[in-house]
C-alpha positions in Angstrom: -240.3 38.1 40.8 -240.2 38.9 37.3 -240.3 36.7 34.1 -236.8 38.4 33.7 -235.3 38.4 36.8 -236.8 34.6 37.1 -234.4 33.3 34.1 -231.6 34.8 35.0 -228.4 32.0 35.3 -227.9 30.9 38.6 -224.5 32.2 40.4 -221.4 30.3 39.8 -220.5 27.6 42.2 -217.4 29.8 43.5 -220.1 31.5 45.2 -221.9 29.4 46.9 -220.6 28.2 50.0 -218.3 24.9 50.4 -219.1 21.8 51.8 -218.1 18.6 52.2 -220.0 15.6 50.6 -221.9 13.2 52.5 -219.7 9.8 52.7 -222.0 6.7 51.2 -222.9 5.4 54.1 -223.9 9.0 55.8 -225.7 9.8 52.9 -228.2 6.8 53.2 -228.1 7.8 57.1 -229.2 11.0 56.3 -232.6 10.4 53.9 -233.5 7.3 56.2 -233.6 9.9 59.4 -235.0 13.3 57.4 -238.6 11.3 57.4 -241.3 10.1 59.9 -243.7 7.2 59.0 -246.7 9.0 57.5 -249.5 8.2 59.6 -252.4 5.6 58.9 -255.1 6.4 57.1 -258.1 5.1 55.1 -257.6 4.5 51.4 -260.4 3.3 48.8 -260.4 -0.7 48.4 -259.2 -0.2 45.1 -256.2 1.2 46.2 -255.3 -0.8 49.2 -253.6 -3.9 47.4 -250.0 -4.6 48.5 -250.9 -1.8 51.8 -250.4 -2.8 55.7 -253.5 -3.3 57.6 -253.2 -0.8 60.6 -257.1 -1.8 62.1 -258.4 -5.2 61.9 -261.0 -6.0 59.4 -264.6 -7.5 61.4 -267.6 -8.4 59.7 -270.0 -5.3 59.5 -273.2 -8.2 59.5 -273.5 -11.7 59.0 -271.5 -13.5 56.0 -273.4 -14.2 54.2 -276.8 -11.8 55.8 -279.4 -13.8 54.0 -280.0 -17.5 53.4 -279.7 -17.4 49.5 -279.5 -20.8 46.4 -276.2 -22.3 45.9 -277.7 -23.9 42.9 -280.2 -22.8 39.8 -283.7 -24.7 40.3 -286.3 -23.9 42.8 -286.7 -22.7 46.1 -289.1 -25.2 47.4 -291.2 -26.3 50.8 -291.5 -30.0 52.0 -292.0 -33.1 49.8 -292.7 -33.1 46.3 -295.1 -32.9 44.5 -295.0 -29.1 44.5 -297.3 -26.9 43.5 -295.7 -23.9 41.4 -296.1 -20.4 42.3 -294.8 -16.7 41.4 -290.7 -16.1 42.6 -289.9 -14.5 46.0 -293.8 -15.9 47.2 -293.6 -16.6 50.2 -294.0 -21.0 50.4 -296.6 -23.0 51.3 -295.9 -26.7 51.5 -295.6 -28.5 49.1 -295.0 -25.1 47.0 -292.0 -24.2 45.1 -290.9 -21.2 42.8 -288.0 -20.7 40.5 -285.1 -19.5 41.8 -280.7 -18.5 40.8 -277.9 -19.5 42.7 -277.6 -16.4 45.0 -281.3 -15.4 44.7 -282.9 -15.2 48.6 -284.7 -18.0 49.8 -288.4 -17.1 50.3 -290.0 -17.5 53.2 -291.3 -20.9 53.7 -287.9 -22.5 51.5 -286.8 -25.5 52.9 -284.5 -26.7 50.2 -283.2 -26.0 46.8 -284.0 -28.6 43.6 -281.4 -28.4 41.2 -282.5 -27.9 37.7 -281.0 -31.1 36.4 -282.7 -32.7 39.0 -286.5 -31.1 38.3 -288.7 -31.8 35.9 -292.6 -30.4 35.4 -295.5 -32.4 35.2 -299.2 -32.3 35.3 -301.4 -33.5 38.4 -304.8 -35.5 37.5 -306.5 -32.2 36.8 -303.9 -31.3 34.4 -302.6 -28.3 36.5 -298.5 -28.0 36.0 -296.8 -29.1 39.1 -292.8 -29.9 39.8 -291.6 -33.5 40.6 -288.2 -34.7 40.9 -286.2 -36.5 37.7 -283.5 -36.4 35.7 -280.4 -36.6 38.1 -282.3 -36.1 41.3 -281.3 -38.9 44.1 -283.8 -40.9 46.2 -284.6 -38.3 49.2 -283.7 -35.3 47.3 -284.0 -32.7 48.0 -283.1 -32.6 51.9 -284.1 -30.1 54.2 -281.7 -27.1 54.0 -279.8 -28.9 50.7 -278.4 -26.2 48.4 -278.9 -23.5 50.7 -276.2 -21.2 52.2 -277.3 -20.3 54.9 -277.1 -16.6 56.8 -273.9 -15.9 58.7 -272.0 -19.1 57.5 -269.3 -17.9 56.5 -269.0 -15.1 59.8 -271.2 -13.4 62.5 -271.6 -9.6 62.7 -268.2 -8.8 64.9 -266.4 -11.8 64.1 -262.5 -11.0 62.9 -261.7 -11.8 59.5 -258.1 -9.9 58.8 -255.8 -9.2 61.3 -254.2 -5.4 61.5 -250.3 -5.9 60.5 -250.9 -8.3 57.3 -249.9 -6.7 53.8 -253.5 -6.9 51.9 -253.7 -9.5 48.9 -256.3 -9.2 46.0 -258.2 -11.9 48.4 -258.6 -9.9 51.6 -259.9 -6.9 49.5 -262.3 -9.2 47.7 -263.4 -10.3 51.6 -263.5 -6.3 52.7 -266.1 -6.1 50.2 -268.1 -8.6 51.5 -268.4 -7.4 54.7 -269.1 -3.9 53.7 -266.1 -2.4 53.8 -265.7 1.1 51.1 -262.2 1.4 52.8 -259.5 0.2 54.9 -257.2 2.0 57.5 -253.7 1.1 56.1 -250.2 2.0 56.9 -248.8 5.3 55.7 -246.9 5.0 52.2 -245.3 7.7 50.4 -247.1 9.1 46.9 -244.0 10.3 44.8 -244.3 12.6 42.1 -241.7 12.4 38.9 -240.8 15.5 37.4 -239.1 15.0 34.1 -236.5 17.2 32.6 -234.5 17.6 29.8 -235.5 19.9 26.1 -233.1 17.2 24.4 -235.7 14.3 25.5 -237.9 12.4 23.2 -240.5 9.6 24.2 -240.6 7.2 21.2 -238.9 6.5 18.2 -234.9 6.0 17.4 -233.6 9.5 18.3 -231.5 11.5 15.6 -227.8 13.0 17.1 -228.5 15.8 19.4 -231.9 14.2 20.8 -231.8 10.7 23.8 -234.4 8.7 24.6 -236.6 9.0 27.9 -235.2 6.3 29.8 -236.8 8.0 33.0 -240.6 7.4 31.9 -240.5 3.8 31.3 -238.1 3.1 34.6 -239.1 5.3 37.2 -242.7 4.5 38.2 -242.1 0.9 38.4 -238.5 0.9 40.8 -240.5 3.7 43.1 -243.1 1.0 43.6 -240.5 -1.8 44.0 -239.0 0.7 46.9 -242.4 0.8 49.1 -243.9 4.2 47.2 -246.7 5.2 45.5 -246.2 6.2 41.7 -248.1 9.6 41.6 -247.9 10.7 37.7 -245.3 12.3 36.2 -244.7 15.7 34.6 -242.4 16.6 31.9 -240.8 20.2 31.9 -238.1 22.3 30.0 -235.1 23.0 31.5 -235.7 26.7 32.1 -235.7 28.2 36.0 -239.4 29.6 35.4 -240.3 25.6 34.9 -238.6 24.2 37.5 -239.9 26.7 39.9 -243.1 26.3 38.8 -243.5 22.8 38.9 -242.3 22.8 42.3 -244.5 25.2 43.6 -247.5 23.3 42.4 -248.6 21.4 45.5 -250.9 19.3 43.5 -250.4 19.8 39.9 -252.8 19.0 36.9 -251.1 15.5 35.9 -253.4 13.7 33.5 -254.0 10.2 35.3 -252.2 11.3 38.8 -253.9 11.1 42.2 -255.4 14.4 43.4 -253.3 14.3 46.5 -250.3 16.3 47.1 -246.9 14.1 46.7 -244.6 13.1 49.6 -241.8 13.1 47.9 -241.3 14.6 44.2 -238.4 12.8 42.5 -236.8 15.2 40.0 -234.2 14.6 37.3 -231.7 16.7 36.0 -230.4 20.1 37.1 -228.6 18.6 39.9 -224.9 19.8 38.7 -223.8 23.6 39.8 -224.1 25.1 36.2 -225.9 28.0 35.1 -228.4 25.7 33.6 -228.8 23.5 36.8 -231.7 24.7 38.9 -232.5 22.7 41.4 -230.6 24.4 44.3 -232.0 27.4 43.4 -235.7 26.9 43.4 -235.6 25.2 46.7 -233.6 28.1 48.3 -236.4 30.5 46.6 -239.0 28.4 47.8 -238.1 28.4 51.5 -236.7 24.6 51.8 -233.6 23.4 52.6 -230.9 20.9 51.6 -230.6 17.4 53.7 -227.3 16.3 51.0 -225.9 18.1 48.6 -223.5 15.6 46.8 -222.2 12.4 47.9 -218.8 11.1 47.4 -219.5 8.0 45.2 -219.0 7.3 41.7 -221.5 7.5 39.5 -224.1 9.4 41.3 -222.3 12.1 42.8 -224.6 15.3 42.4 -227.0 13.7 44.2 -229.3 16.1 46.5 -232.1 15.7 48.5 -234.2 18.9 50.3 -237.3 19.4 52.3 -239.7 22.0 51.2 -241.4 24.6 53.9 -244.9 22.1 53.1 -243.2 19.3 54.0 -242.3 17.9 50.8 -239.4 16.2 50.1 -237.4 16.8 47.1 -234.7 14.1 45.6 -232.4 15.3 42.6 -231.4 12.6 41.1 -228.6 13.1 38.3 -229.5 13.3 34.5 -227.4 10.2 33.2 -229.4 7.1 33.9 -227.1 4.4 35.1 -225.9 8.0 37.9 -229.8 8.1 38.8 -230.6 4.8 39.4 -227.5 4.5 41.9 -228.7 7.9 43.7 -232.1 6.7 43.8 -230.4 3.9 45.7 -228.8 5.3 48.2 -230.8 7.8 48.9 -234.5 7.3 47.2 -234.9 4.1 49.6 -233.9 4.7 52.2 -236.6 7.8 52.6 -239.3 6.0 51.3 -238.4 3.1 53.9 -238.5 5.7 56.4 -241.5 7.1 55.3 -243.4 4.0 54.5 -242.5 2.3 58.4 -239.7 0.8 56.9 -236.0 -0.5 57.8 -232.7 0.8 56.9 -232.7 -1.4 53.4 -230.2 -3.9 53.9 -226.6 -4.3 52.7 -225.1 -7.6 52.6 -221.3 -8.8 51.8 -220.0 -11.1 48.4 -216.9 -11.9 48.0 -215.0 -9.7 45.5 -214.5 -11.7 41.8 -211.1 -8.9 40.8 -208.5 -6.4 42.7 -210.1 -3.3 42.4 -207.9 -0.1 42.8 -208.0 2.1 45.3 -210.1 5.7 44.6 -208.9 7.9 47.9 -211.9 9.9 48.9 -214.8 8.6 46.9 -217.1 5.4 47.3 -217.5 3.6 44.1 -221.1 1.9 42.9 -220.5 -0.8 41.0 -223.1 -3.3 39.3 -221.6 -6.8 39.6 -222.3 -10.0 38.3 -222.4 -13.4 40.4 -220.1 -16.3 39.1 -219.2 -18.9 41.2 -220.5 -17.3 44.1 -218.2 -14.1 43.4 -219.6 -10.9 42.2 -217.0 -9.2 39.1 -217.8 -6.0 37.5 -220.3 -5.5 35.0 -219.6 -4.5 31.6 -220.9 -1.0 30.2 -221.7 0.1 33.2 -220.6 4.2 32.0 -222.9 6.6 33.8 -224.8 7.1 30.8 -225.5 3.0 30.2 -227.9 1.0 31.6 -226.9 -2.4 30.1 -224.8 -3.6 32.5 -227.4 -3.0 35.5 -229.8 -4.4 33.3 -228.2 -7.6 33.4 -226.2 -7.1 37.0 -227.1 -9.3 40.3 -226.6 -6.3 42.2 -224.7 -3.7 43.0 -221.0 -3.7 45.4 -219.7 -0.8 47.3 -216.8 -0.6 47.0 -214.8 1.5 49.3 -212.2 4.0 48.7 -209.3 2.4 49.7 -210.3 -0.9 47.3 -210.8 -4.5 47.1 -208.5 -7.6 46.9 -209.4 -10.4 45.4 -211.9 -12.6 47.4 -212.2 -9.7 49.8 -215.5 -9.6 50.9 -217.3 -6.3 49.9 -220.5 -4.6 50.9 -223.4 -4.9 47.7 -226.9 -4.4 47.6 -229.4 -6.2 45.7 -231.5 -4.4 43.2 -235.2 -3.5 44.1 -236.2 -5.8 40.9 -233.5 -8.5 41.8 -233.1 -11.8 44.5 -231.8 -10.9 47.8 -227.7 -11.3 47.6 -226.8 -15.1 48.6 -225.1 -14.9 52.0 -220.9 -15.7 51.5 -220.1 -19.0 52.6 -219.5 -19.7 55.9 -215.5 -20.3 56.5 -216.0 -22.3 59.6 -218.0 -25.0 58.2 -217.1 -28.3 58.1 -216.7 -29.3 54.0 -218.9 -32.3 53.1 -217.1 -35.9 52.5 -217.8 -38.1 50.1 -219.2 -41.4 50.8 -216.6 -44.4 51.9 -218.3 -46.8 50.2 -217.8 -45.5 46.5 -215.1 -47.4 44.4 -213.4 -47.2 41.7 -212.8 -43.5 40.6 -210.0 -41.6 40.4 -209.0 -38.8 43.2 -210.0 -35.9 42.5 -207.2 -33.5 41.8 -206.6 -30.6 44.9 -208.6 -27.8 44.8 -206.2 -24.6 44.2 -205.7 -22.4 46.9 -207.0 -18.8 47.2 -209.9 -17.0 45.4 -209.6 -17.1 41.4 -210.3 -14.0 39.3 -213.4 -14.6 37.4 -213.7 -10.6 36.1 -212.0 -12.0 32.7 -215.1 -14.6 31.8 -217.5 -11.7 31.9 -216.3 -9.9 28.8 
């Protein structure tokens, strides 16, 4: 295809064929059952934090597989006094040589004299020889004192980590000790970001005409919160040679990004049906096909999520932040649950702080705040804003035909966020207060029915 032919406008949405939206809930449906766990695999140490063991971890050799000094001082052989020779010489007794805590125990080492508890003399022939002194203790030093000795910490074979356990900074140091380069780990999705927008601008306070990345900062972190692997990201124009370009490139020259090829490339942008919204098209040119093509919520609608011929997945997420963030929601996790072995993330029910309308045909997303145990609205929470997510406890569903007061409605918590506090349970028996306690006042009646909080949020 030509350079020409290439940026030519895509076609008008009147000619592309209708479809319905995916509902909320069959959207998430959808991305969770597009994907198959990747399989297991080895990955360097280095890269295996926070990954699920898939083989046990043994010990290669004995832990540790030499008798070494736990202390600073001297290897030495029987009683003192000892005659001093050259280190790693193999011990005589009443020999001894200098030695550091971890340095191998020559051969003929009995024990290790600390430092503090050494001191060097000269016999009757004024030859220098080591006696005991300073802090040393009558007996000292015993057979085998201050020496670790071979395989006491594990035998060659012995288990040390158990496949199934999510791997800690301590378990890798461990792998490293008994030889391991690499572990086998659970598949987990490496997602590439592909950044759009000509109007973008990294740093600084941006004039009129110009917005800030909010994307950059934002993205890398929530795709690790949801179970992926940040893979670099790229920053293009919004042209349909760039966006076809960048999604032909399997593995793309990203400074800093893993030389592997994504799982899943997150794009944003150029999910709307305008002649500057390419998205659909590249796909289509590049042989893949569309999983959801919209959903019916609110903010987030444009939403669309394809599988390339390659078998990379492709989510659109929608260029306004607060619109991305609530796509990436409902349909970034639950892909990368699916393909990182995963569950269906979770969606629990609060009790609804306000009456909220009805919206026939559309599923609204809406960050809430918790007060008094009932989530209200966020403020600023425009498609465009991000301070009322910033400061929300999570987020409600709220479904098309709306939400009395003290309804309960479905929410889910945000990756960064505490898991939603389950409602409180209406068949419990209510707490009373002691008998023996005199002299206060009743306490008034509690009201009846839920009470609108939405107002104290302002």
């Amino acid at each position: 295809m030509t350079s020409d032919a290439k940026e030519e406008p895509s076609k008008p949405e009147a000619d592309h064929p209708r479809h319905l939206d995916h509902t909320w809930d069959e959207a998430r449906r959808a991305a969770f059952d597009a994907a198959q766990p990747i399989p297991a695999g080895p990955v360097a140490l280095e890269l295996a934090l926070g990954r699920k063991l898939d083989q046990d971890i043994v010990a290669l050799q004995d832990m540790p597989h030499y008798a070494s000094s736990a202390m600073d001082g001297w290897a030495v052989n029987g009683t003192g006094p000892w005659i001093l020779v050259e280190p790693g010489t193999p011990l005589a007794p009443h020999q001894a040589s200098p030695i550091a805590t971890g340095g191998l125990i020559p051969a003929g080492g009995k024990s290790v004299l600390r430092s503090e508890s050494a001191r060097l003399d000269r016999d009757e022939d004024g030859l220098p020889i080591l006696v005991t002194g300073g802090t040393a203790r009558p007996g000292e030093p015993r057979n085998g004192q201050h020496v670790r000795k071979a395989g006491e910490e594990a035998s060659e074979g012995d288990g040390l980590v158990k496949a199934g356990v999510v791997l800690n900074p301590a378990h890798l140091a461990l792998a490293a000790l008994a030889g391991y380069d690499e572990l086998v780990v659970q598949g987990k999705p490496l997602v590439r970001l592909l950044l759009t927008g000509s109007e973008v601008v990294g740093r600084g306070v941006p004039v009129p005409g110009k917005v800030r990345d909010t994307f950059g900062p934002q993205l890398p972190a929530v795709v690790g919160m949801l179970g992926g692997i940040p893979g670099g990201q790229q920053r293009i124009g919004d042209s349909y040679a760039e966006w076809l370009g960048a999604l032909e490139d399997v593995v793309p020259e990203v400074p800093g990004a893993p030389d592997l090829p994504a799982d899943v490339v997150i794009t944003t942008g150029g999910t709307g049906k305008s002649g500057t919204d390419h998205l659909r098209r590249a796909v289509a040119e590049l042989g893949g096909r569309l999983i959801i093509d919209g959903v019916a919520m609110r903010p987030g609608h444009p939403a669309v999520l394809a599988e390339l011929p390659d078998g990379r997945f492709v989510l659109g997420l929608p260029g306004n932040p607060l619109a991305a963030m609530i796509a990436l929601s409902t349909v970034g996790a639950p892909l990368l649950a699916a393909l990182g072995h995963g569950s269906m993330p979770t969606v629990q029910e609060v009790p609804c702080g306000t009456t909220l309308e009805p919206e026939p045909g559309r599923t609204r997303l809406m960050p809430f705040r918790l007060l008094y145990g009932m989530a209200s609205p966020a403020q600023h929470t425009g498609p465009g804003m991000m301070r009322g997510l910033a400061s929300a406890d999570g987020v409600m569903v709220v479904p098309p035909h709306g939400v009395k007061l003290g309804e309960l409605v479905p929410a889910f918590a945000l990756p960064w966020g505490p898991p939603i506090p389950a409602p409180p349970d209406p068949n419990a028996k209510p707490k009373t207060r002691s008998a023996g306690r005199t002299g206060r006042t009743a306490a008034k009646p509690a009201a009846t029915g839920p009470v609108d909080w939405s107002e104290l949020l302002g």
